[in-house]
N, C-alpha and C positions, 0 to 999 in steps of 0.2 A: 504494500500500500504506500505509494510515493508520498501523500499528504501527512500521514504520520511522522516520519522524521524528518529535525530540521532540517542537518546536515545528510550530505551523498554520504555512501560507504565509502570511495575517495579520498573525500575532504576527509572523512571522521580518521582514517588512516595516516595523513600528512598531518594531520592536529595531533596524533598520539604519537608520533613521532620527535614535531618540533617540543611536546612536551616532554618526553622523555631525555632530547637532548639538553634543553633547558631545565626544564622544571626539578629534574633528580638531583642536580649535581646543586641549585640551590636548595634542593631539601637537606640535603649531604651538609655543606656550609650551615642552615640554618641548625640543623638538630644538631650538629657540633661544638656551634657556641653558645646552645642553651645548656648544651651538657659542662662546657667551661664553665659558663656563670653560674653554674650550681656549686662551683669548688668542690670536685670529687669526689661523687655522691657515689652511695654502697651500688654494686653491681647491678641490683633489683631496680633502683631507684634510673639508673641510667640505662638499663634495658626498659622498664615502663616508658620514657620519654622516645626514647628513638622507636619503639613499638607505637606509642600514641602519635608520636609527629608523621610517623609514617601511613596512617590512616587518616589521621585529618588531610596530612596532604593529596590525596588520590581522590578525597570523598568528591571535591567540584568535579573533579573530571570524569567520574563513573561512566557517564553517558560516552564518552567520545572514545573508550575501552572496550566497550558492551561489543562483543560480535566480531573483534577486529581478525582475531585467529582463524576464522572459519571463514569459507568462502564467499568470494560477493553476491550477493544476493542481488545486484542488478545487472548481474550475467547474463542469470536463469540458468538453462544448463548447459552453454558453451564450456569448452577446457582450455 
């Protein structure tokens, strides 16, 4: 159904991309210097943050991930 989603499978592909090239490496930076400014916090306490920052950061992008593995569906069923 093309009126259901915003973006093409295309687009949604080239956006998990430029986010992956981008967005990882500042999740990396960011959850490394919240884990600095914690002043070395017990192992539990610095695997909960890099565990929690790593879910918050993915949550906006859920949609633009959803399906990417799997074939495109505005193929149909060319190879």
């Amino acid at each position: 159904m093309p009126g259901r989603r915003g973006l093409s499978y295309k687009a949604r592909r080239r956006w998990s991309l430029a986010i992956l090239l981008i967005g990882l490496p500042a999740y990396v930076v960011v959850a490394v210097s919240v884990v600095n400014w914690l002043e070395r916090p017990s192992i539990l306490v610095e695997l909960a943050v890099y565990v929690g920052l790593g879910f918050l950061w993915i949550l906006p992008f859920r949609f633009v991930f959803r399906g990417i593995g799997q074939a495109d569906p505005d193929r149909g069923g060319e190879d």
